[in-house]
Structure formats: structure tokens, C-alpha cells
C-alpha positions as CSV (number, residue, x, y, z in Angstrom):
1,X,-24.5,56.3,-1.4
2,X,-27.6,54.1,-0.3
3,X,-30.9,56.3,-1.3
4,X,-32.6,56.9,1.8
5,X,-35.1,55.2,2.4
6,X,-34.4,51.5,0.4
7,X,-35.5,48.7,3.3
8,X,-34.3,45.7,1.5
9,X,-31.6,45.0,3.7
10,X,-32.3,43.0,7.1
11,X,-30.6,44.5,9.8
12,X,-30.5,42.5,12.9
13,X,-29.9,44.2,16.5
14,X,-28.5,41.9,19.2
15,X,-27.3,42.9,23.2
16,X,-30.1,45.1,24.0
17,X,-31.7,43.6,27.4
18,X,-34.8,45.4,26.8
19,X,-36.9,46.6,23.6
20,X,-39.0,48.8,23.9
21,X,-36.7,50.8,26.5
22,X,-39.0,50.0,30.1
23,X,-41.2,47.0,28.7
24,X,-39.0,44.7,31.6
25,X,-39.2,44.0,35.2
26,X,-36.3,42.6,35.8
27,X,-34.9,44.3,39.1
28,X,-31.5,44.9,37.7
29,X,-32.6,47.7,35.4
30,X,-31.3,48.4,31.8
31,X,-29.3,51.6,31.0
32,X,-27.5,53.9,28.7
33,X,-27.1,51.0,26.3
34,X,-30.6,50.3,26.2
35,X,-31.7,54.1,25.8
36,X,-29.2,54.1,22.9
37,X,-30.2,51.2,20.6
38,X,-33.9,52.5,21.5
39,X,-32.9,55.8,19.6
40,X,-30.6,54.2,17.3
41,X,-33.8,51.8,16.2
42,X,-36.5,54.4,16.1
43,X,-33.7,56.3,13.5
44,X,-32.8,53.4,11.4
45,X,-36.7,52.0,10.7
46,X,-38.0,53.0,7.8
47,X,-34.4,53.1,6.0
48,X,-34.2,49.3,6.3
49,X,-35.8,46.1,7.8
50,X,-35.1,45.8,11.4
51,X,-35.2,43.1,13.9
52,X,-34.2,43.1,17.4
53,X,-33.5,39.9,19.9
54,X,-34.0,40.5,23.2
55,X,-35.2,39.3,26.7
56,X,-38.5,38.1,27.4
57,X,-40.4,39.5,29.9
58,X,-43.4,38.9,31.5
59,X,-46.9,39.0,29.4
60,X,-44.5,39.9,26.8
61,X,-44.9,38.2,23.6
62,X,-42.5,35.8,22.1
63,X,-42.7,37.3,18.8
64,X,-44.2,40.7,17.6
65,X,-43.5,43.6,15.5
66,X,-43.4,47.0,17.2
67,X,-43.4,49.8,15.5
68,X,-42.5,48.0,12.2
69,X,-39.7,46.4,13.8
70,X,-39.3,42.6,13.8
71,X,-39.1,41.8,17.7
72,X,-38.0,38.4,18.8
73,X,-37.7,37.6,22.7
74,X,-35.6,34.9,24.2
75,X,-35.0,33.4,27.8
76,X,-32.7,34.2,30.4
77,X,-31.5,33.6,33.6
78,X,-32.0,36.2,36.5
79,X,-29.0,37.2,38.7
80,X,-26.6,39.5,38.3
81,X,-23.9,37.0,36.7
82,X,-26.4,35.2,34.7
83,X,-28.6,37.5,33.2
84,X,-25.7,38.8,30.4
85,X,-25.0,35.5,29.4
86,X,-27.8,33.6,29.3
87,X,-29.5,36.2,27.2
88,X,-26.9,36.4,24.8
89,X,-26.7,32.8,24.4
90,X,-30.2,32.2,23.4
91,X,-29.6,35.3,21.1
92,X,-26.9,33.4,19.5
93,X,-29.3,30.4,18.8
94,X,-32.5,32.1,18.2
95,X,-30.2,34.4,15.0
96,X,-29.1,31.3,13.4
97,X,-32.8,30.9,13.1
98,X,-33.6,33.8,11.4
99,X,-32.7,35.9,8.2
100,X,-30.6,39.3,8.1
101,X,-27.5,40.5,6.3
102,X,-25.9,42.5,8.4
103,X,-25.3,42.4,12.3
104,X,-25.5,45.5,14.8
105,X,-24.0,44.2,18.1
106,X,-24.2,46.2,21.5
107,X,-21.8,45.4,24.0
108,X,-18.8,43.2,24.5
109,X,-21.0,39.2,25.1
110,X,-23.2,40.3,22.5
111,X,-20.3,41.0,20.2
112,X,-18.5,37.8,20.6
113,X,-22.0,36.0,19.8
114,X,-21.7,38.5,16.5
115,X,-18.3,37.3,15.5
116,X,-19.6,33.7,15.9
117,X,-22.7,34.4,13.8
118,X,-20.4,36.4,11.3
119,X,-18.4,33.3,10.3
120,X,-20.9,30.4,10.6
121,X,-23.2,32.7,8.1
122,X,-20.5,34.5,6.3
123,X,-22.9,37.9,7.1
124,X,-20.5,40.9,8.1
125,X,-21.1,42.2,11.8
126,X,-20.7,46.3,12.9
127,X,-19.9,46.3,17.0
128,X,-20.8,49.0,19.5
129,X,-18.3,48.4,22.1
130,X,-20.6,51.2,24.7
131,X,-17.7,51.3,27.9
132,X,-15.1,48.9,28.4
133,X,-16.5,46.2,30.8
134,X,-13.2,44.7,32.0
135,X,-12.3,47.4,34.2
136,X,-15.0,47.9,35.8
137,X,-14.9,47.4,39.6
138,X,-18.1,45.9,40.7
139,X,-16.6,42.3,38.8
140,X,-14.1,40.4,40.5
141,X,-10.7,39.6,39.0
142,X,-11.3,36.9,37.7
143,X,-14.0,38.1,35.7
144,X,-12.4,41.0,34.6
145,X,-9.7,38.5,33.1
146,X,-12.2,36.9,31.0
147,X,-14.4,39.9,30.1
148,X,-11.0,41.7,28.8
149,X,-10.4,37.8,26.4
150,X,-13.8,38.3,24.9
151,X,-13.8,42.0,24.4
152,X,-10.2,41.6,22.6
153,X,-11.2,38.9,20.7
154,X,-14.6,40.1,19.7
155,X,-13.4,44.4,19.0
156,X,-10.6,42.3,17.0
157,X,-12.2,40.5,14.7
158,X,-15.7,42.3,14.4
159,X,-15.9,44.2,10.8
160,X,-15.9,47.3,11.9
161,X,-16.4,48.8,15.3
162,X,-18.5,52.1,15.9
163,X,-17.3,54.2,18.8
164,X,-19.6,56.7,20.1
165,X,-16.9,59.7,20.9
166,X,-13.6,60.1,20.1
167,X,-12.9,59.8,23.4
168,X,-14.1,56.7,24.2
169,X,-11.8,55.5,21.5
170,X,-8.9,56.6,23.0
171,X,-10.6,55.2,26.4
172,X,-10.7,52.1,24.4
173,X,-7.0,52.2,23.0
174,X,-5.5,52.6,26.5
175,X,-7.6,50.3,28.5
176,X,-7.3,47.1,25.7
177,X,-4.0,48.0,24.4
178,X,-5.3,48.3,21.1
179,X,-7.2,49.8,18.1
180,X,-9.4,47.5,15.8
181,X,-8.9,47.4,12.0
182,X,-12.1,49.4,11.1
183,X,-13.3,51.7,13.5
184,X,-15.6,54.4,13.1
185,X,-16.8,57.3,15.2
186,X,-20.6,58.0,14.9
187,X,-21.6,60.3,18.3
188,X,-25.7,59.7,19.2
189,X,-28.0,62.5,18.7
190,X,-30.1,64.2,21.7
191,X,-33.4,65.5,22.2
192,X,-33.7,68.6,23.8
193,X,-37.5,69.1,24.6
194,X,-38.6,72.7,26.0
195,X,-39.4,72.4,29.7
196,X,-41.4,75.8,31.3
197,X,-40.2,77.4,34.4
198,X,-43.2,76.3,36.3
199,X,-42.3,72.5,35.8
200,X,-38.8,73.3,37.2
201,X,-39.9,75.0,40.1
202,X,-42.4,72.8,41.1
203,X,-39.9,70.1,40.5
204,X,-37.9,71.9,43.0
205,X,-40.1,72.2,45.5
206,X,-41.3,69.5,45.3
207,X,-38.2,67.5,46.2
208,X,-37.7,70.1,48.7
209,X,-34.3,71.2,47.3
210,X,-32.1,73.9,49.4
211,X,-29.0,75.7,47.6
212,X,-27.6,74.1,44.8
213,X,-29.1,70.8,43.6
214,X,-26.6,68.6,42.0
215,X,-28.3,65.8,39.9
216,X,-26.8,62.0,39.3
217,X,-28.6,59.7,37.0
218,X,-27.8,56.0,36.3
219,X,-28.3,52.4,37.4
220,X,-27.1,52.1,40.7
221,X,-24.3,50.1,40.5
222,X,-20.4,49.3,41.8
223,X,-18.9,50.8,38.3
224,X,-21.1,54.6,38.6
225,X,-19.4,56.0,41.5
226,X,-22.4,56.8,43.0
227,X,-20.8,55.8,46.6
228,X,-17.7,58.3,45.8
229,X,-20.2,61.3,45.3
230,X,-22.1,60.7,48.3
231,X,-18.6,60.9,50.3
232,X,-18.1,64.0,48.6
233,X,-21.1,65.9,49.3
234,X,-20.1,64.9,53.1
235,X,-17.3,66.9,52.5
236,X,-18.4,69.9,50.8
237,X,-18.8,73.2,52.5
238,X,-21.7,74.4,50.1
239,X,-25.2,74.1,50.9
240,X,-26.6,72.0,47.8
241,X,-29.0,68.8,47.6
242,X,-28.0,65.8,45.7
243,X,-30.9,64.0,43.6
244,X,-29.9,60.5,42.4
245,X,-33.1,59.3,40.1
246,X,-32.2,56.0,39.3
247,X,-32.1,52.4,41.2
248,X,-30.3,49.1,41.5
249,X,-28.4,46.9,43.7
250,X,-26.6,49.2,45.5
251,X,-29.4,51.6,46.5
252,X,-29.9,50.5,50.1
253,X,-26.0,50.1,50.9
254,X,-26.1,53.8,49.0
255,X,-28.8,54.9,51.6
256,X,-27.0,53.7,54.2
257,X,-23.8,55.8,53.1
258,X,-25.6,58.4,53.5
259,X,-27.1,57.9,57.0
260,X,-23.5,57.2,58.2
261,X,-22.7,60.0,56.9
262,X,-25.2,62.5,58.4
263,X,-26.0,63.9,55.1
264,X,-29.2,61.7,54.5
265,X,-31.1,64.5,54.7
266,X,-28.9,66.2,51.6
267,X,-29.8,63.4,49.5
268,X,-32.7,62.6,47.8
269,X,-33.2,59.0,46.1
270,X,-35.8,58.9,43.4
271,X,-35.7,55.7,42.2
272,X,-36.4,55.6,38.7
273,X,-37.6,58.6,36.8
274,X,-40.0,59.1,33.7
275,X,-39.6,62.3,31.9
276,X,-35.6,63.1,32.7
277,X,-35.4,66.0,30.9
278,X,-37.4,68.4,33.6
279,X,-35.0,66.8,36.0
280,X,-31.9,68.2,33.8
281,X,-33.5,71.2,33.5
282,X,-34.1,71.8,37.2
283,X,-30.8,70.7,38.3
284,X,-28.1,73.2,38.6
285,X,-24.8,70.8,38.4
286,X,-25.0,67.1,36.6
287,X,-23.1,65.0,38.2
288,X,-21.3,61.6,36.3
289,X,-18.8,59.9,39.0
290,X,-18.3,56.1,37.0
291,X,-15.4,53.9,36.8
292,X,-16.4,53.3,33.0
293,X,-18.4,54.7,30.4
294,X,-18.8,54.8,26.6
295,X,-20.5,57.9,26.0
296,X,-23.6,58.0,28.6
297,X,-26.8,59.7,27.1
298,X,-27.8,61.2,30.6
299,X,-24.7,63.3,30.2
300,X,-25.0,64.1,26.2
301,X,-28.7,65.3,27.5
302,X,-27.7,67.1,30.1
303,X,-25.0,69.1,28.1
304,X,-27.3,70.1,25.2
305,X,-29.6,71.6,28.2
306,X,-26.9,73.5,29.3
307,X,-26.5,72.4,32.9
308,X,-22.8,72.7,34.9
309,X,-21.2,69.0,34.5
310,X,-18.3,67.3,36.4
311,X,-17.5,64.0,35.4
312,X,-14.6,61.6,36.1
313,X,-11.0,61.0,34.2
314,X,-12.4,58.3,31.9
315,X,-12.4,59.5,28.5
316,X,-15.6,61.5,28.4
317,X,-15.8,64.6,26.0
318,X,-15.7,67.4,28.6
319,X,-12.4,69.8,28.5
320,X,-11.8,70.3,31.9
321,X,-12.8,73.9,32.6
322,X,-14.3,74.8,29.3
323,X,-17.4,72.8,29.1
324,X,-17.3,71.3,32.5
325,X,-14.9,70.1,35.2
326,X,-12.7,66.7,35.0
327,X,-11.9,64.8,38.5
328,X,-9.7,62.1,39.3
329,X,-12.3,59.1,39.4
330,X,-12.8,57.4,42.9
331,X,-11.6,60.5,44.5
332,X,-13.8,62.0,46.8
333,X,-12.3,64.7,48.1
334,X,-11.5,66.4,44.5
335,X,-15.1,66.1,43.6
336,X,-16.1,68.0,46.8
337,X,-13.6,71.1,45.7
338,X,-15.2,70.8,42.5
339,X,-19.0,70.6,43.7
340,X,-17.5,73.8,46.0
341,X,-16.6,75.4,43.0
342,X,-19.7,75.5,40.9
343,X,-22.1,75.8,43.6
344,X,-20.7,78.9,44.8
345,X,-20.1,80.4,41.5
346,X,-23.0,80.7,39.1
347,X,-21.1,82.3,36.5
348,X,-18.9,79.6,36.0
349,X,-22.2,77.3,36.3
350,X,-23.4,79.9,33.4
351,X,-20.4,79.9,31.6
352,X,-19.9,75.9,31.4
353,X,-23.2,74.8,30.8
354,X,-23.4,77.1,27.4
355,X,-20.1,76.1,26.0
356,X,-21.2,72.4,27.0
357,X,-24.3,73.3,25.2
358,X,-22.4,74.6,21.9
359,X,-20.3,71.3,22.2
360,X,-23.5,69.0,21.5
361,X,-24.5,72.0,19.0
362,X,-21.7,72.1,17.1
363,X,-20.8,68.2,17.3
364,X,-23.8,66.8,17.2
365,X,-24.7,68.9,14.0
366,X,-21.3,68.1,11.9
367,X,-22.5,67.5,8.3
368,X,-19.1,67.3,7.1
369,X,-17.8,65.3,9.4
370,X,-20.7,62.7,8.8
371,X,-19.4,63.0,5.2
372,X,-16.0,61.8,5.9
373,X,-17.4,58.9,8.0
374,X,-19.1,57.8,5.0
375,X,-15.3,55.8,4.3
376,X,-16.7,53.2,7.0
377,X,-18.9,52.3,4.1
378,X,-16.2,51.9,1.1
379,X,-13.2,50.2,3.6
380,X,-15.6,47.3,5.1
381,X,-14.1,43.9,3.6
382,X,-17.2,42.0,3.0
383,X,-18.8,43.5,-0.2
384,X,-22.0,45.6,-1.0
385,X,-24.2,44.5,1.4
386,X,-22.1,46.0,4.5
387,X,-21.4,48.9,2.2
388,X,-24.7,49.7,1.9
389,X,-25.9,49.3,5.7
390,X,-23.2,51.2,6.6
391,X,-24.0,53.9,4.1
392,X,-28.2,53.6,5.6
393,X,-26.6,53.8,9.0
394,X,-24.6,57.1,9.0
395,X,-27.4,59.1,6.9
396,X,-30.2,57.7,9.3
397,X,-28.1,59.4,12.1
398,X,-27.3,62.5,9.7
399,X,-31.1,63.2,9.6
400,X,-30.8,63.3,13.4
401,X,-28.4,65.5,14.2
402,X,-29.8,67.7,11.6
403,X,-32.8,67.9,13.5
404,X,-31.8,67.9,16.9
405,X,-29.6,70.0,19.3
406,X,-31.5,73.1,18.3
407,X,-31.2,74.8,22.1
């Protein structure tokens, strides 16, 4: 194996709209894939040389290295349609300028750009596919059409492919028909920070919270549900407040769901939120109502601090009744039974949120399953140099979960 801590190999990052994590103002905020190659980079510098395309911004430089990491920023388009593949595009032509040996890619455009890049410099290329984008409902058909051609065609071809649970591989599997060549599971690691009673309970009363207070936090957008839970705190019997701390496109057609409803004054939007992890700790029951995920960090975090979760039927790793509950996605009315459920039983609250919190203990802390990953390294087909990132990658991520998930 790779001594930790040799930096000869140049690793390039490409599909993360925004590095650092909140240095954009584009009004179509970045997400879970974002917060994940931020904590994927900050793990990986210092065991080899990184560099990282992304958007430009702003007052944001073209070049600059933060943090010891090699940042280049590119153009783009704005829009919702436009801003995916424009970026990627002038990622594409900005890495044919530059030198590396081994590709990360993040997403389905950006892995397609990889495969491109793989073969025109004969460099191998590791793809992260993060959710499946072709069945996602906020695209229309015919976009779904072309989004499931590139993520075949990229997941097929790539060198190996890194999934982030084993259930988003069998997510994966059923939604594409198909398995690629080399794949490789490799879950993220989690902070847990300590957060003090006082911050909770100011937190709480601050938002003026009555009952239960059921948490939701994501981009707000056609493929999170977010419309679904709001229906199904209309329908719940329990007294409980909803907090969605996120924003997006949908908010004002969200807060007008709500009105409709009559439960506006049950719902509190937040908009987006520094410092997550007091809201996780304050919130009784974590809600996660998507179409489509890969493995979402707000719900890894919100596990490991022990809170309730319910979560759709999309291939997320929660046993239905042992570390949280499973609904049907898009249905409303079984996520109100469920919300029922845990609001007016805090011992089932109790009990789910500490086996949810010995799941990300006990997985997030596998040594020996890290070990037997380390075959992603000796099966690659393109010689020493993937070898050896792939050997720096998984003992990058071994330091971290041997140093995190302590709660």
C-alpha cells in the first residue's frame, strides 16, 4: 500500500459547482454533492496533490490555491438547464489544459466529461455517481431520456465507480439496469461536534417550536419531496413544527402549500443555515422525503446525533423500524402515520435515534472492511498510478472514520 502521506500524484477533482462549499452566489444553491467533495478534499490534501475545477464566481479568482489545493474556476451559464452543462463543458476544456494522473469525477455530466478526458489522455478516471439523476421528477421526459444515455455510458466505461452505501448500489442496479465492472463502496465520514443544552433550547425558542419539531434540510427542489411532507404535516393529528432550513426554486410555491393548507403557521422556512448541527441536535425527528438520493450527508449527520429519522423507499441505509422508519416516496398520507408515530412516542424516538447512531458508529468506523476495499486498488486496469490513488484514497478516508463518529 501507498505510504501515507507521498503527494506525487496529481489528483484532479471535476463536478463540484462550488469550492470552497458557500464561496457562490448563484441562486440555485449547491448541495450534498458539494458538502461531500468539500470533506472528501479537506481528507485527501496532504496525501497527494489536488486540484479542483470549478465555477467562477463573483470576485472570485480565476486561479488560486486554497488551502494547498490547486483551484481553477471556469465560466458558466446561469439557469437551471444551463448551469450543469456549461460548467462541465469548460471543465472539460480547461483539464485538457492542465496536468494530473488520475481523475475523481462527481456526478453523472461530470463523469461523461471524465470518460472523455480518460481516453484523449490515456489517464484512468474513479466516478462518484452521488443519486441517480434520470429519475428524478423535477426534469421532463425527455431529459430524463438523455440523462439515463449519459449516466449508462459514463458508470460503464469509467474505471471504477465509488458508491457511497451499499444501498445506493442496489439503488443504482435497479434504476440503470446494471452494475459497472469495478465498483467500490467507500461510505463518507461525519462530524459530530458537541452542542450544549442552552444552544438547543434557545434554538427552540427561538423558532418558536410547539410539540414535536420535525427538521427537513436540503435544496429546495422538485426531486426532495419537500411538497409531499408539507401535505403530510396537514394531515397529521400530532402537534409538531416543521423547520425546513434550506432554499431554492421551489420555496415560494412551498410557502404557498403551506398557506393553502392552513398549516403556515406549523412551518417554519429558514432559508439557508450556517452551523447545522445545533439544528440536528434540537430537532426531535429528521425528516428526508426525496425522489432520489445517493447517500445525503444531512441524513448521515443527523443519525450519528441520534435524532428519529424517516426517509423515503429509495435505497437509503435505514431498516425500517430499527434505525428509523421507511415510507413509500410521494406518499403523503404514510408519512403523516409515520410523523404520528414518532411524535407521540418518545421511546421509539429514543430507541431509533441510538440504534441509528450505532449504525454510523459501527459503519463509519469499519477498519476491516476498509481493508477489503483496498482490492479497488489491485483490480483497476490501468497500472500503478490508479493503484496507488486508489490505495491514498481509501486510507485518507480510513483516518476519518477512525476519528469520527465518536458520540
Amino acid at each position: 500500500m501507498l505510504p501515507v502521506g507521498e503527494q506525487d500524484i496529481q489528483v484532479l477533482v471535476l463536478g463540484s459547482k462550488e469550492y470552497p462549499f458557500g464561496s457562490g452566489d448563484d441562486p440555485l444553491r449547491s448541495g450534498g454533492m458539494e458538502v461531500y467533495a468539500q470533506h472528501l478534499i479537506e481528507h485527501l490534501r496532504g496525501h497527494v496533490r489536488l486540484l479542483v475545477v470549478t465555477r467562477r464566481f463573483t470576485g472570485l479568482a480565476a486561479r488560486e490555491v486554497v488551502g494547498g489545493v490547486e483551484v481553477h474556476r471556469v465560466p458558466w451559464l446561469r439557469g437551471f438547464y444551463l448551469r450543469n452543462p456549461s460548467f462541465n463543458l469548460a471543465a472539460f476544456f480547461r483539464a485538457l489544459r492542465l496536468r494530473w494522473d488520475v481523475l475523481l469525477t462527481l456526478g453523472a455530466v461530470a463523469s461523461l466529461a471524465g470518460v472523455l478526458l480518460s481516453r484523449l489522455r490515456r489517464k484512468p478516471v474513479v466516478a462518484c455517481p452521488s443519486g441517480i439523476a434520470c429519475t428524478q421528477p423535477q426534469y421532463p421526459a425527455p431529459v430524463r431520456r438523455v440523462l439515463r444515455w449519459i449516466e449508462r455510458c459514463a458508470y460503464a466505461r469509467a474505471d471504477a465507480v465509488v458508491f457511497l452505501s451499499e444501498q445506493e448500489r442496489e439503488s443504482f442496479r435497479e434504476k440503470l439496469g446494471f452494475l459497472p465492472g469495478r465498483w467500490y463502496v467507500v461510505p463518507p465520514g461525519v462530524r459530530v461536534p458537541e452542542v450544549g443544552e442552552e444552544q438547543v433550547a434557545k434554538l427552540r425558542e427561538e423558532l418558536g417550536v410547539r410539540g414535536v419539531m420535525v427538521c427537513f434540510a436540503g435544496r429546495l427542489v422538485g426531486v426532495k419531496g419537500v411538497d409531499v411532507l408539507i401535505r403530510a404535516v396537514s394531515m397529521c393529528r400530532s402537534e409538531l413544527t416543521l423547520v425546513v432550513a434550506g432554499d431554492g426554486p421551489e420555496r415560494e410555491r412551498l410557502e404557498l402549500l403551506a398557506e393553502e393548507l392552513g398549516v403556515s403557521e406549523r412551518v417554519r422556512f429558514l432559508g439557508w443555515v450556517s452551523g447545522a448541527e445545533v439544528l440536528l441536535s434540537a430537532c426531535d425527528v429528521f425528516v428526508l422525503p426525496s425522489y432520489s438520493e445517493g447517500l445525503p450527508m444531512a441524513l448521515v449527520e443527523a443519525m450519528a446525533a441520534g435524532r428519529a429519522c424517516v426517509v423515503t423507499d429509495i435505497g437509503l441505509p435505514v431498516v425500517h423500524g430499527v434505525t428509523g422508519l421507511v415510507v413509500r416516496a410521494g406518499d403523503a398520507g404514510a408519512l403523516a402515520e409515520a410523523l404520528d408515530a414518532l411524535a407521540e412516542d418518545e421511546g421509539l424516538r429514543r430507541r431509533l435515534g441510538e440504534e441509528a447512531r450505532e449504525w454510523v458508529r459501527r459503519e463509519l468506523r469499519g477498519s476491516g472492511r476498509l481493508r477489503g476495499m483496498c482490492g479497488f486498488s489491485g483490480r483497476c486496469v490501468r497500472g500503478e498510478i490508479l493503484h496507488r490513488a486508489a490505495c491514498v484514497w481509501l486510507q485518507a478516508w480510513f483516518l476519518r472514520f477512525s476519528q469520527t463518529a465518536q458520540r
